[in-house]
N, CA, C and O of each residue as an XYZ file, in Angstrom:
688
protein
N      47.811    -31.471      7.935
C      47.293    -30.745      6.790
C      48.327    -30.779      5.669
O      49.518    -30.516      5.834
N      48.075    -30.934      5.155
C      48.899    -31.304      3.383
C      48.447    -30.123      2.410
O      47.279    -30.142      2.021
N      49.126    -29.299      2.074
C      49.565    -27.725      1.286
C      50.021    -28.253      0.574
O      50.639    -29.311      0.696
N      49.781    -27.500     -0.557
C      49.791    -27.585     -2.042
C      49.891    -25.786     -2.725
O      48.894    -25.076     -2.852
N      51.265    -25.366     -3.069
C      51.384    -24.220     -3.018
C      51.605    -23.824     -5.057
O      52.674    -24.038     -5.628
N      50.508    -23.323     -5.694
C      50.882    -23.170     -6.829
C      50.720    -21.792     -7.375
O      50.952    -20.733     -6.792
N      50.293    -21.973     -8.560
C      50.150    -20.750     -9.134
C      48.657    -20.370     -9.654
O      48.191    -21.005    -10.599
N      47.855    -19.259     -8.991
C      46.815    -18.652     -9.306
C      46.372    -19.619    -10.856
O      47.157    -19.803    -11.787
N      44.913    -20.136    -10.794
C      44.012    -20.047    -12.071
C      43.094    -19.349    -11.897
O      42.750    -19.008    -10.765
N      42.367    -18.902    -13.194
C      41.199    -18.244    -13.561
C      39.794    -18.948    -13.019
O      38.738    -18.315    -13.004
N      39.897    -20.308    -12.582
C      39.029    -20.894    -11.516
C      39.043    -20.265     -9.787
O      38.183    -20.116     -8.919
N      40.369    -20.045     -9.880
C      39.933    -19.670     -8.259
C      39.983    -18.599     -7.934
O      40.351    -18.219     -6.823
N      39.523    -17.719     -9.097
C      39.809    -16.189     -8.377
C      38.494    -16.101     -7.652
O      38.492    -14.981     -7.141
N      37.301    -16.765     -7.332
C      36.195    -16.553     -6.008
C      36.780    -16.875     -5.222
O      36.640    -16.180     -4.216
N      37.588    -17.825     -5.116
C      37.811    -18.619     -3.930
C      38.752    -17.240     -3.218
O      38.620    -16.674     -2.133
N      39.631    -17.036     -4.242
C      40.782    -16.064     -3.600
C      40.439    -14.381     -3.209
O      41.115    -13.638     -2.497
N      39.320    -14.113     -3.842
C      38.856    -12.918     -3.261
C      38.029    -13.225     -1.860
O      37.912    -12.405     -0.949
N      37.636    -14.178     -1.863
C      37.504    -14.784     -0.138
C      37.720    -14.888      0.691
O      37.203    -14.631      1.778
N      38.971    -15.502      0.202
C      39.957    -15.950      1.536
C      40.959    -14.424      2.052
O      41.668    -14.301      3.051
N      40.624    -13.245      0.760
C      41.238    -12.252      0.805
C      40.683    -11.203      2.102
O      41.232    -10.646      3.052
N      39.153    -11.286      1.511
C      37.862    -10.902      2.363
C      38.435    -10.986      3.717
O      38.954    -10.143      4.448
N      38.184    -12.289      3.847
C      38.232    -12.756      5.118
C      39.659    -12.721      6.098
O      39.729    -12.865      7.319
N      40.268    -12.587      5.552
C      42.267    -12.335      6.360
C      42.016    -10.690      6.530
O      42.274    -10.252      7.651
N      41.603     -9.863      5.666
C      41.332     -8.638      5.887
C      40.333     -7.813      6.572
O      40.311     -6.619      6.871
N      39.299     -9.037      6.778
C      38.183     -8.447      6.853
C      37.020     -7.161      6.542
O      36.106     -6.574      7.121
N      37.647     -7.168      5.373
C      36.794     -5.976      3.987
C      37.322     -6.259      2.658
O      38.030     -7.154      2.199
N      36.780     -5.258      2.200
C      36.920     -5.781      0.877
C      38.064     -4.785      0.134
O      38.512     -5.155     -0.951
N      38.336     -4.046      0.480
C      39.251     -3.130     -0.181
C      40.372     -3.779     -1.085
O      40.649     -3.745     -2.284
N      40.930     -4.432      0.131
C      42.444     -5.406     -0.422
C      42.280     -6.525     -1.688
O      43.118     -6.943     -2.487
N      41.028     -6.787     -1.548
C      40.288     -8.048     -2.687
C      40.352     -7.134     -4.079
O      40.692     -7.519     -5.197
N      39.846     -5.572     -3.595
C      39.475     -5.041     -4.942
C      40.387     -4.596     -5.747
O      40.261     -4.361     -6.948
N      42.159     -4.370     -4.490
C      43.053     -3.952     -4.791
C      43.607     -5.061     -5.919
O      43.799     -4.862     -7.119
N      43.851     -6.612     -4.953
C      44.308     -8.024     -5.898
C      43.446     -7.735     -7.465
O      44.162     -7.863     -8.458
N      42.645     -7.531     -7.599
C      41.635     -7.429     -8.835
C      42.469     -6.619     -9.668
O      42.922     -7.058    -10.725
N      42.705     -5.412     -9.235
C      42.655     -4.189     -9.845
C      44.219     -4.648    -10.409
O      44.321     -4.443    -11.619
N      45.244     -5.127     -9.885
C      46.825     -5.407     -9.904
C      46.319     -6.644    -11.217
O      47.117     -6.487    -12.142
N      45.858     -7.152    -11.380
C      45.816     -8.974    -11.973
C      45.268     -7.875    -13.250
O      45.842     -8.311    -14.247
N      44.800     -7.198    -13.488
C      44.070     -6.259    -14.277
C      45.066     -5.042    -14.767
O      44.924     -4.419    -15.820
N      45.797     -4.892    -14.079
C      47.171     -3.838    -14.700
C      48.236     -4.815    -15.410
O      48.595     -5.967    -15.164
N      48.691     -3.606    -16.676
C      49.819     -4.694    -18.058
C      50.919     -5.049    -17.188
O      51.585     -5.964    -17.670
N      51.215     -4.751    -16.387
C      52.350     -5.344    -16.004
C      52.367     -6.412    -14.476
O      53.239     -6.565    -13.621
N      50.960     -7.023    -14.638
C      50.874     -8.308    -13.762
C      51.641     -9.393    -14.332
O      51.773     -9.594    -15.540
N      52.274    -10.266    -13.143
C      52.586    -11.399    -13.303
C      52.172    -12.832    -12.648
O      52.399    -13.371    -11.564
N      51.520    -13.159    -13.719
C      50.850    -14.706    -13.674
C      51.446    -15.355    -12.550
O      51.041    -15.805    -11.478
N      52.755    -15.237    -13.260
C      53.432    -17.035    -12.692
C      54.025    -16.251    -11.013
O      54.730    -16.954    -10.288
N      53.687    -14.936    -10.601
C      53.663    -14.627     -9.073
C      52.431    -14.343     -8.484
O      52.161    -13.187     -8.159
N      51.705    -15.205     -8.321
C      50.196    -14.564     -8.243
C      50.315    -16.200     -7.894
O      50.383    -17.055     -8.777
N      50.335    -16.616     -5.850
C      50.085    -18.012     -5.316
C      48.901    -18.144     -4.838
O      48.217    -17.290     -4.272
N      48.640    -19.306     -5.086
C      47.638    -19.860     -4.185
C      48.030    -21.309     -2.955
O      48.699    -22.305     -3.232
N      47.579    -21.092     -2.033
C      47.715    -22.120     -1.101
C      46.486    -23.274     -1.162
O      45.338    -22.946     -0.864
N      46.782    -24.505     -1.528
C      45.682    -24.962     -1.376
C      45.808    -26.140      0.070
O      46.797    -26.699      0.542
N      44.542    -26.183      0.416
C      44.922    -27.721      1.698
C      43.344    -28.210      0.818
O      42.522    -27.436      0.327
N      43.299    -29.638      0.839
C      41.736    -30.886      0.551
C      41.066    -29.957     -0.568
O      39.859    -29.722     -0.606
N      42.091    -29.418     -1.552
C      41.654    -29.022     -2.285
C      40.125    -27.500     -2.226
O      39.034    -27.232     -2.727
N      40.922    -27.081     -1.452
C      40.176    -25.635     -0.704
C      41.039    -24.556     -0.434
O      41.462    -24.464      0.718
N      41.395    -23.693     -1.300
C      41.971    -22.414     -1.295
C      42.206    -21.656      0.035
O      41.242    -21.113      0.577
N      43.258    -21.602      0.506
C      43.232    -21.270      2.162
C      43.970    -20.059      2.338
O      43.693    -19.323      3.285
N      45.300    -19.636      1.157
C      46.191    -18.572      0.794
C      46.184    -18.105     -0.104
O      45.836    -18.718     -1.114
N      46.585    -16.749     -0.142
C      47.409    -16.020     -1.618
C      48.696    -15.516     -1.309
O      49.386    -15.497     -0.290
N      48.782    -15.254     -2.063
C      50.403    -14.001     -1.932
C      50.277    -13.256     -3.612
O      49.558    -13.622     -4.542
N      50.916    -12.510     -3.575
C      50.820    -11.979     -5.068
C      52.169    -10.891     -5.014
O      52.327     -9.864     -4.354
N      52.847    -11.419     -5.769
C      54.384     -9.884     -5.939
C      53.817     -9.395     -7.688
O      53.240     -9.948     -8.624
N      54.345     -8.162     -7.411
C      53.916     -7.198     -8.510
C      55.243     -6.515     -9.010
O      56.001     -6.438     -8.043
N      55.643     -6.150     -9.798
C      56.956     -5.256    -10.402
C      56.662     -3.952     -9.311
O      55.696     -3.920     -8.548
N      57.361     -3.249     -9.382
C      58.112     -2.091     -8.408
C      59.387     -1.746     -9.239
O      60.078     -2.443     -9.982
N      59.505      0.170     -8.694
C      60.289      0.916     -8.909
C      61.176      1.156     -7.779
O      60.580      1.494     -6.756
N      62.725      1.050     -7.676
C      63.462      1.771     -7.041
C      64.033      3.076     -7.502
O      65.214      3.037     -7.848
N      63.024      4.937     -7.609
C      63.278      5.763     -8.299
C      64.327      6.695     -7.246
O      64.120      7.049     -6.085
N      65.678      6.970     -8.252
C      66.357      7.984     -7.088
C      66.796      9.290     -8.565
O      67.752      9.194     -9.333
N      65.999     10.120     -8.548
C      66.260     11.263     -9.643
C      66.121     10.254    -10.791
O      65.390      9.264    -10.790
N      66.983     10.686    -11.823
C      66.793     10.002    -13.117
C      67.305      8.168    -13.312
O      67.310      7.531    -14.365
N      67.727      7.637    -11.810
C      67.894      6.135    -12.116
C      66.568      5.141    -11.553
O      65.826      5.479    -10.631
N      66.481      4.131    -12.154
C      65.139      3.568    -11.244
C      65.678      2.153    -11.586
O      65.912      1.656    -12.688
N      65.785      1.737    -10.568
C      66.107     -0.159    -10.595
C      64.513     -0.845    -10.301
O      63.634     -0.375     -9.580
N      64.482     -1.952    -11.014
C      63.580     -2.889    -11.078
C      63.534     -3.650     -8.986
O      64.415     -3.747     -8.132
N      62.129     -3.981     -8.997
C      62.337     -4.206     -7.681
C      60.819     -5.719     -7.837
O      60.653     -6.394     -8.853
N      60.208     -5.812     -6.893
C      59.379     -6.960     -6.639
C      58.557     -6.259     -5.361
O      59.270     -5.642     -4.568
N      57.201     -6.296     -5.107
C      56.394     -5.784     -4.000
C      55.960     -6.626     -3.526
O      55.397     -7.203     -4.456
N      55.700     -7.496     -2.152
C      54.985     -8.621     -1.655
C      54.223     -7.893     -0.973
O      54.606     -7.198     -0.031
N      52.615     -8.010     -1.536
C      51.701     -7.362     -1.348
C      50.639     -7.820     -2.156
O      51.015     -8.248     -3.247
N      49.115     -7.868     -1.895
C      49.247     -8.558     -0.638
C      49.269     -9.868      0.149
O      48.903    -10.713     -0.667
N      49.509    -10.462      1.305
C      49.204    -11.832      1.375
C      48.339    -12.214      1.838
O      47.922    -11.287      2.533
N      47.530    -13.270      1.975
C      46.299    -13.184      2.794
C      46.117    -14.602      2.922
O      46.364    -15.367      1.990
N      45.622    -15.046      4.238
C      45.939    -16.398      4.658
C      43.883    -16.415      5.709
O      43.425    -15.565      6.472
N      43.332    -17.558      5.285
C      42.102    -17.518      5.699
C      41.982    -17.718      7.073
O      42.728    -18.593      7.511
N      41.246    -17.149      7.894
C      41.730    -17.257      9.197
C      41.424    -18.410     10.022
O      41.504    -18.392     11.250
N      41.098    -19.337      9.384
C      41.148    -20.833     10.439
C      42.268    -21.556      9.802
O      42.339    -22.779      9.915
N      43.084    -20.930      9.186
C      44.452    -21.400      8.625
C      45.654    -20.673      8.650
O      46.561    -20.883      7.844
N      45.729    -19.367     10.023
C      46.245    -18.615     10.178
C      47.427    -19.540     11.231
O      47.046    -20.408     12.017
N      48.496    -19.251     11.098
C      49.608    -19.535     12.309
C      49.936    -21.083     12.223
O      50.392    -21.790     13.122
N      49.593    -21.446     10.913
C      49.432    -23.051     10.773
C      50.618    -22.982      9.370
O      50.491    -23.685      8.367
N      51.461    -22.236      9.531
C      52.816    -22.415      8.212
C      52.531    -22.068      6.969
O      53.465    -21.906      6.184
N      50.842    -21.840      6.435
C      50.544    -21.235      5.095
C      51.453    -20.177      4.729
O      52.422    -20.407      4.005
N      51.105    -18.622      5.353
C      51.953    -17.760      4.731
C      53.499    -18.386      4.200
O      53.936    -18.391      3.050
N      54.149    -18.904      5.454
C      55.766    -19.407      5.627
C      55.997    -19.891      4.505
O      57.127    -19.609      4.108
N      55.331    -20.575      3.739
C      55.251    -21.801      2.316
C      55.234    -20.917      1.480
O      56.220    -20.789      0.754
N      54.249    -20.158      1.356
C      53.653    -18.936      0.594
C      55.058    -18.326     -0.273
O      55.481    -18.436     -1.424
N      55.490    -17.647      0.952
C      56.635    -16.606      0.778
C      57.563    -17.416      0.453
O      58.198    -17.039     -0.532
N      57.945    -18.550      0.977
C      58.996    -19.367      0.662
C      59.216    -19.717     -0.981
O      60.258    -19.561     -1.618
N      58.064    -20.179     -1.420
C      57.722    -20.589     -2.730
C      57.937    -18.948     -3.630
O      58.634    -18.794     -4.633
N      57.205    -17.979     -2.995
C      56.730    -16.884     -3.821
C      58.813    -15.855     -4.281
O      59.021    -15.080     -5.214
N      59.767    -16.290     -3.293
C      60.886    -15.888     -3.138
C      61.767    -16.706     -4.196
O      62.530    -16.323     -5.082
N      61.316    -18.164     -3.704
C      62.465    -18.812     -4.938
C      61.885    -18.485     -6.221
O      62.721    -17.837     -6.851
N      60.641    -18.675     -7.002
C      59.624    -18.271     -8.242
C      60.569    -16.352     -8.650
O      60.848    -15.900     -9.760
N      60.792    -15.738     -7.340
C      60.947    -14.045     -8.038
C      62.677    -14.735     -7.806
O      63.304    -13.687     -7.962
N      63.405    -15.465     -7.628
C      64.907    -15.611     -8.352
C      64.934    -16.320     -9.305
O      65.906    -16.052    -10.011
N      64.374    -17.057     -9.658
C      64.211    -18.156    -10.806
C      64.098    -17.044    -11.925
O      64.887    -17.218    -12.853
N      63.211    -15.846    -12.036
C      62.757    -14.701    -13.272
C      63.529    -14.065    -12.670
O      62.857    -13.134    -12.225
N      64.691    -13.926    -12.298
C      65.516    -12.984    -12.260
C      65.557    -11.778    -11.597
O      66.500    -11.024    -11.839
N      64.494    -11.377    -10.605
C      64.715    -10.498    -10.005
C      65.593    -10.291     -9.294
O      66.566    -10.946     -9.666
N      65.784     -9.753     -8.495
C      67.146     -9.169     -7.440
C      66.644     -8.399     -5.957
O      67.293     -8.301     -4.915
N      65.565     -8.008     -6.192
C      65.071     -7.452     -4.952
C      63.566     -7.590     -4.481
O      62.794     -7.559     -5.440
N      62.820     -7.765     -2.986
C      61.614     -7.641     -2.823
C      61.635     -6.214     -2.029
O      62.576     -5.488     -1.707
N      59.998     -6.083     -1.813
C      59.857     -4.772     -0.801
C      58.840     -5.208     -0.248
O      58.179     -6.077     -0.816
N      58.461     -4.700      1.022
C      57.074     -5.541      1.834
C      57.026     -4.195      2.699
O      58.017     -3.529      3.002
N      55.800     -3.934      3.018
C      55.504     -2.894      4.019
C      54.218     -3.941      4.499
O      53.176     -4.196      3.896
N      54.717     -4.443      5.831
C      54.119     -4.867      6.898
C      54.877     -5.432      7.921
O      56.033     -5.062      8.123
N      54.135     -6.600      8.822
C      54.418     -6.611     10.337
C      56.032     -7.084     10.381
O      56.670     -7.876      9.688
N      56.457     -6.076     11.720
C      58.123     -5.550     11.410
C      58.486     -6.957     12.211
O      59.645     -7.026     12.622
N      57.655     -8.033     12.462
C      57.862     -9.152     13.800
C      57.843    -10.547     12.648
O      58.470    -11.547     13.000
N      57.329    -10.561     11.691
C      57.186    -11.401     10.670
C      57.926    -11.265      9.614
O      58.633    -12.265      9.489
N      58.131    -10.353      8.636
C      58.847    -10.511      7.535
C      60.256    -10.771      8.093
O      60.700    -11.657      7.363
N      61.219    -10.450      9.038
C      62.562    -10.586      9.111
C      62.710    -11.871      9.678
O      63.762    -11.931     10.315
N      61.876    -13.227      9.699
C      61.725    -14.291      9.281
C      62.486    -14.955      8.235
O      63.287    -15.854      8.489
N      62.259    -14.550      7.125
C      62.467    -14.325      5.724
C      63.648    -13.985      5.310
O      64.211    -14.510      4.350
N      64.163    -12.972      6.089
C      65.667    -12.139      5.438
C      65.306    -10.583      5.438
O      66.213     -9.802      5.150
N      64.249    -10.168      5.692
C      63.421     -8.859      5.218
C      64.111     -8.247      6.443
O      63.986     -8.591      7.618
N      65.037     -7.044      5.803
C      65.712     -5.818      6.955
C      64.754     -4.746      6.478
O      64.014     -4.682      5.496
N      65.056     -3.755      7.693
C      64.285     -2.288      7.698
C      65.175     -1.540      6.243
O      66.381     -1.329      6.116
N      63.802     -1.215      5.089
C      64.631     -0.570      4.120
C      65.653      0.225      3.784
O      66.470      0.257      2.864
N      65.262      1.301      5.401
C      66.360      2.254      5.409
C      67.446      2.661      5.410
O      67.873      3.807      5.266
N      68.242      1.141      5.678
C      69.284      1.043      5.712
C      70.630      0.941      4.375
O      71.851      1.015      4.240
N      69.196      0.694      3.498
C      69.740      0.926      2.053
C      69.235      2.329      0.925
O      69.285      2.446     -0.300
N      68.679      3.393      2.205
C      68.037      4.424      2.095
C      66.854      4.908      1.145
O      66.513      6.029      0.768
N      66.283      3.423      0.867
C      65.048      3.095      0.079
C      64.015      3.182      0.912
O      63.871      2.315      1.774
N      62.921      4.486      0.767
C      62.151      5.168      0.745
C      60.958      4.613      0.685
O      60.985      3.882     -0.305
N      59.703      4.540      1.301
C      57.983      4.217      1.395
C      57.438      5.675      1.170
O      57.626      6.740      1.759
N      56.477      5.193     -0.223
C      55.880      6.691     -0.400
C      54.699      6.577     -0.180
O      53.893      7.114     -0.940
N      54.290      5.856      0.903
C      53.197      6.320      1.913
C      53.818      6.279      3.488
O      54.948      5.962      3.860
N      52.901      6.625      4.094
C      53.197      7.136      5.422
C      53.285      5.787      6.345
O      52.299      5.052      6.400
N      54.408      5.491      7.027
C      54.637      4.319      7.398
C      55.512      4.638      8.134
O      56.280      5.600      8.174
N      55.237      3.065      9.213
C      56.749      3.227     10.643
C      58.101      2.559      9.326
O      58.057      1.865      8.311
N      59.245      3.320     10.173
C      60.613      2.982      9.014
C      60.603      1.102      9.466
O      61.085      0.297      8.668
N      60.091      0.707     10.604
C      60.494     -1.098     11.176
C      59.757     -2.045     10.034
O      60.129     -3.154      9.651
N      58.448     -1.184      9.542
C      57.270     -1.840      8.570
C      57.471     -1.901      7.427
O      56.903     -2.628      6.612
N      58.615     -0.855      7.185
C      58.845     -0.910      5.412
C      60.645     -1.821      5.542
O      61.529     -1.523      6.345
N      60.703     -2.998      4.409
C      61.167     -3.910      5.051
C      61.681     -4.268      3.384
O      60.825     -4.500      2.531
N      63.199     -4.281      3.039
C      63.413     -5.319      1.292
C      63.991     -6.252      2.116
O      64.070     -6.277      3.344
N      64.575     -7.387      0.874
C      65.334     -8.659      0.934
C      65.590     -8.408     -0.650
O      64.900     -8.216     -1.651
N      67.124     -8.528     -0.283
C      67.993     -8.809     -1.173
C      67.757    -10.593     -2.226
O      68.257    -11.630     -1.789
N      67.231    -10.571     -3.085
C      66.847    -12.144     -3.567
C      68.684    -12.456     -4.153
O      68.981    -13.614     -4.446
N      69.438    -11.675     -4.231
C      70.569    -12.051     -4.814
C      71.583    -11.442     -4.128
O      71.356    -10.289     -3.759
N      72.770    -11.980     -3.834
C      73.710    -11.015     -3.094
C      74.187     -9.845     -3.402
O      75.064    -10.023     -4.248
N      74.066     -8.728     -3.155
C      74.400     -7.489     -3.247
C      73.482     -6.799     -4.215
O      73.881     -5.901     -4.956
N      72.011     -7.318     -4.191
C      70.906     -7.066     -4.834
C      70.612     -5.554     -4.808
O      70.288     -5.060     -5.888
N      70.680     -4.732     -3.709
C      70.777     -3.432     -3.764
C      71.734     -2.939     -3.706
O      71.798     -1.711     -3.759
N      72.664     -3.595     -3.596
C      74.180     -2.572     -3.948
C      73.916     -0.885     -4.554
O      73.247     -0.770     -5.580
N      74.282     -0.050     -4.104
C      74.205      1.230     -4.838
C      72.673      1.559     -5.185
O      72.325      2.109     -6.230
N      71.932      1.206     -4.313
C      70.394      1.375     -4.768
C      69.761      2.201     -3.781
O      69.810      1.767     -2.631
N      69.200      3.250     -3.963
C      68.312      4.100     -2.782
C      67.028      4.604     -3.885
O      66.618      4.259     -4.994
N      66.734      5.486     -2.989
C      65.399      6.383     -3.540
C      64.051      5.514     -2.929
O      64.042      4.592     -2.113
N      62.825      6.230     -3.709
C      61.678      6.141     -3.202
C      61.034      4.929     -3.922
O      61.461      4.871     -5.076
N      60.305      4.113     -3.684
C      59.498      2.862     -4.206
C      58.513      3.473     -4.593
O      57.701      4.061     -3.878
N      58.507      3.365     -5.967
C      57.140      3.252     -6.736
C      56.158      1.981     -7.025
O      56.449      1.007     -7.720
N      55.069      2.182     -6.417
C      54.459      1.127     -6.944
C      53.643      0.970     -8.103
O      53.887      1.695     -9.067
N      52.679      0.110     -8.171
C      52.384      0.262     -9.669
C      50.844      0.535     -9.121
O      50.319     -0.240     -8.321
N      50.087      1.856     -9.693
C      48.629      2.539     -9.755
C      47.781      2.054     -8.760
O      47.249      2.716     -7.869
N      47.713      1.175     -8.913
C      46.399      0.299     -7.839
C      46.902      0.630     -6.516
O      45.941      0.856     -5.780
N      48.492      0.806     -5.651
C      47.874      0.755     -5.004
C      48.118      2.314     -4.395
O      48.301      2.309     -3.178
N      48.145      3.354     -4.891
C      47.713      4.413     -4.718
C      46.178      4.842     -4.837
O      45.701      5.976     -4.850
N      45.554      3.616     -4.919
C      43.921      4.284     -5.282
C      42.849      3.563     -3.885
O      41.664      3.496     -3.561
N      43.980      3.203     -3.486
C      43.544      2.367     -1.978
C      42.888      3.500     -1.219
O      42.440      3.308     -0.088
């Protein structure tokens, strides 16, 4: 299979609420991707698509994020969500995905991601348990699931507090 990992067009957003559908199996998470691509502070050029024979098989999408501790808040990156179609599951899509979606958030300069999911997959990646940099999930979550990566060395240096995300996905 031959992957082709780029950047979201305005052609495939059926395809990608699909393949969203279907990795999730509902629609919530599709309405969430919508609702994020639809808030001012989306970013285009992080918003992937996976393609194989020219058939949309992945997404990934990182969104801006808050690291808020009292009156300081550092800029952060959310990988959320990803979604891989399920007869193309365990076949290296996501792996490309994230791979691509990591170098794209150092290239714009970020410094940090955040991911709240499976605690057996993201540390793949580089993704440690947040807590250890005493950065906070403000929803209810195991501490193994909420998970950053440093995109730059000493990316959280001196960084704690609670992750804000951006509206959408508090309306989940």
């Amino acid at each position: 299979m031959k992957l082709y990992i780029r950047t979201e067009t305005a052609a495939d957003l059926p395809a990608v609420a699909a393949v969203v559908e279907q990795a999730f199996q509902q629609k919530d998470e599709a309405v969430l991707v919508d609702r994020l691509r639809r808030h001012p502070a989306y970013l285009p050029a992080l918003s992937l698509v996976a393609e194989a024979d020219g058939q949309v098989v992945g997404h990934l999408l990182f969104t801006p994020a808050e690291i808020q501790d009292g009156g300081k808040s550092v800029p952060t990156l959310c990988l959320a969500p990803m979604s891989v179609a399920p007869g193309f599951q365990k076949k290296g899509v996501g792996k490309e995905l994230i791979h691509t979606g990591l170098q794209k958030a150092r290239e714009l300069g970020f410094r940090s991601v955040i991911v709240l999911g499976h605690s057996d997959y993201y540390p793949k990646f580089g993704f440690r348990r947040a807590d250890r940099w005493n950065i906070r999930c403000p929803f209810p979550a195991p501490p193994e699931a909420f998970m950053a990566l440093e995109l730059v060395e000493g990316g959280l240096d001196g960084v704690a507090g609670e992750v804000v995300y951006l509206e959408p996905f508090y309306q989940l």
